[in-house]
N, C-alpha and C positions, 0 to 999 in steps of 0.2 A: 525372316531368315534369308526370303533372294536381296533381300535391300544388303543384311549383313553381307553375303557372299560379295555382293557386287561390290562392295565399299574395298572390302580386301582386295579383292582382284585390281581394283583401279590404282590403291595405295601401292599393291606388288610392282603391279606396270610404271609407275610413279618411281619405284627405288628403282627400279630396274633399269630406267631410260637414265635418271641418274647417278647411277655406278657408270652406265656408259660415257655420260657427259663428263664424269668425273675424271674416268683414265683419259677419254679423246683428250682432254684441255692437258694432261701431263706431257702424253706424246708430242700434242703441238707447241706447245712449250718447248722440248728438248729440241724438235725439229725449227723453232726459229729463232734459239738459243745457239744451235749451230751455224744457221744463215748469218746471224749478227756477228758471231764469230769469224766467219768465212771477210767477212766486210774490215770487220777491225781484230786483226789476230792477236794484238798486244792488248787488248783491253782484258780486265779483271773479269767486269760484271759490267753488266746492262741494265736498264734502267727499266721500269713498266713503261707503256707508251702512253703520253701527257701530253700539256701542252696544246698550242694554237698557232701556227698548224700544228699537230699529232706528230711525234717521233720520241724513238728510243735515246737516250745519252750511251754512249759507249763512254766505262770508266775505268780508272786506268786502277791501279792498285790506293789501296783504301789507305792514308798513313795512319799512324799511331793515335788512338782515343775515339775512334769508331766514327772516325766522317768520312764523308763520300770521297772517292776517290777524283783525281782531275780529272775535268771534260777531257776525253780526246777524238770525239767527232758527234756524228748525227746520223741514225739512220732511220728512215720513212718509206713511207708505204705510198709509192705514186698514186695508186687511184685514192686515198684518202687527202691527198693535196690536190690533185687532178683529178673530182671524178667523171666529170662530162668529157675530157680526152677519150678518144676511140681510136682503136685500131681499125679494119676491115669491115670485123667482124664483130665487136664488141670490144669491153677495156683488156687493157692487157694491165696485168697486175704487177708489179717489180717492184724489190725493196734494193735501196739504192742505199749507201753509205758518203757522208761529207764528214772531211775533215776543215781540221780548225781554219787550215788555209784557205779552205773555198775549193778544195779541189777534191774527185770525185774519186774513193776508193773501191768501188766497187759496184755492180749491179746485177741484182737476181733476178732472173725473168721466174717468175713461180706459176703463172697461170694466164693462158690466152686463148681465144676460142678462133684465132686465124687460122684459115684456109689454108693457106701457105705457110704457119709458122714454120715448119719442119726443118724450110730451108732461109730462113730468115731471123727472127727473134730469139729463136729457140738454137740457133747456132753458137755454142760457146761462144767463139770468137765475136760477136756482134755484142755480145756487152763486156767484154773485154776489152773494147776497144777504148772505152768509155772510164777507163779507170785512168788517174792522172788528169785527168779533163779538168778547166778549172770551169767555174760559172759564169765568167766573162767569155769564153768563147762562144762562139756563134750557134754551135749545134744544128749545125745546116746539111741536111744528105747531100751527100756528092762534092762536099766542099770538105768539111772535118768531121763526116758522119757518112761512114759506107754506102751506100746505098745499093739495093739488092733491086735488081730488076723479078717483077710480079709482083713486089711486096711495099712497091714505094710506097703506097697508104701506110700500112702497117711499121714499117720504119720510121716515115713523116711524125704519126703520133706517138710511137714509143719516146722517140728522142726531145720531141717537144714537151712532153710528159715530163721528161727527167730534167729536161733543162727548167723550166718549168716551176717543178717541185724544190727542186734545188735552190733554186733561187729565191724561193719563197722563203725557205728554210734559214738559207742566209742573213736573208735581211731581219728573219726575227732573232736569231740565234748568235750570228756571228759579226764580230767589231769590227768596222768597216777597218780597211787597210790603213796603215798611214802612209804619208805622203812621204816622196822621195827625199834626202835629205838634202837642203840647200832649195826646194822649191815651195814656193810661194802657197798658202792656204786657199781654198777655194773662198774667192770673197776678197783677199787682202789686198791692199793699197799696191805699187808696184815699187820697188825702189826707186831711188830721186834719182839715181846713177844710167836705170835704166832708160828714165823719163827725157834724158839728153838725147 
């Protein structure tokens, strides 16, 4: 009879921890169905997160006979592209949004264990800054990347982080640019006109 009781009790504890996991995964769902949103406002629907490296597809409206809607960007999870980046005190976690162009629509700082984030990472403005940014630029503190005196660690790796991840993303995701119109392919012969 204690074997039966005890089998019950464990199975109760068993649903019970899983009713719990069941709603947690709804809520965080909505809540990073709103971050993605916050990133790509015109997007339809978002994708599960896939892929090598790991990121969501922001899609745009779905057309007619039930396919995917158009890419219109990327959004990733820094420390899953970057997980040995450290701030301070440990990773600092940010979902970051790229569009088609290579350029950065957004970044969520969501979780850091810095000492100072208060007045650093965790200030609106510091990854606001960071939106528009293409992946060719430097991402260099104190050059086109704020930098916050106490927190220069914590700034250093966030940014590198994102530049980083980004560019990772890039190269697997998106079509390298084409070339200016009227200039020469990388590789090609020179003109005979020029060669005078």
């Amino acid at each position: 009879m204690k074997t039966l009781f005890s089998r019950l009790a464990t199975l109760a504890v068993g649903l019970a921890l899983l009713a719990v996991g069941a709603s947690g995964q709804g809520s965080n769902d909505a809540e990073l169905t709103g971050r993605l949103k916050k990133l790509f406002p015109n997007a339809a629907t978002f994708s599960a997160k896939a892929g090598n490296p790991a990121h969501y597809k922001a899609l745009g409206p779905a057309p007619a006979g039930g396919k995917e809607g158009e890419v219109l960007g990327y959004a990733y999870w820094t420390t899953d592209i970057e997980p040995l980046e450290r701030g301070f005190d440990g990773p600092i976690k940010m979902l970051v949004g790229l569009n088609l162009e290579g350029e950065i629509t957004g970044v969520i700082v969501t979780d850091h264990r810095e000492p100072y984030g208060y007045f650093s990472v965790d200030l609106p403005d510091w990854p606001k800054q960071f939106e528009g940014k293409s992946i060719r630029d430097s991402f260099k503190v104190g050059t086109d990347v704020d930098a916050i005196s106490r927190a220069t660690i914590s700034v250093t790796s966030a940014s590198r982080a994102i530049r980083n991840s980004s560019r990772k993303i890039a190269r697997a995701y998106l079509a390298p640019p084409a070339p200016p119109a009227g200039a020469a392919a990388p590789g090609a012969a020179a003109p005979a006109a020029a060669a005078q």
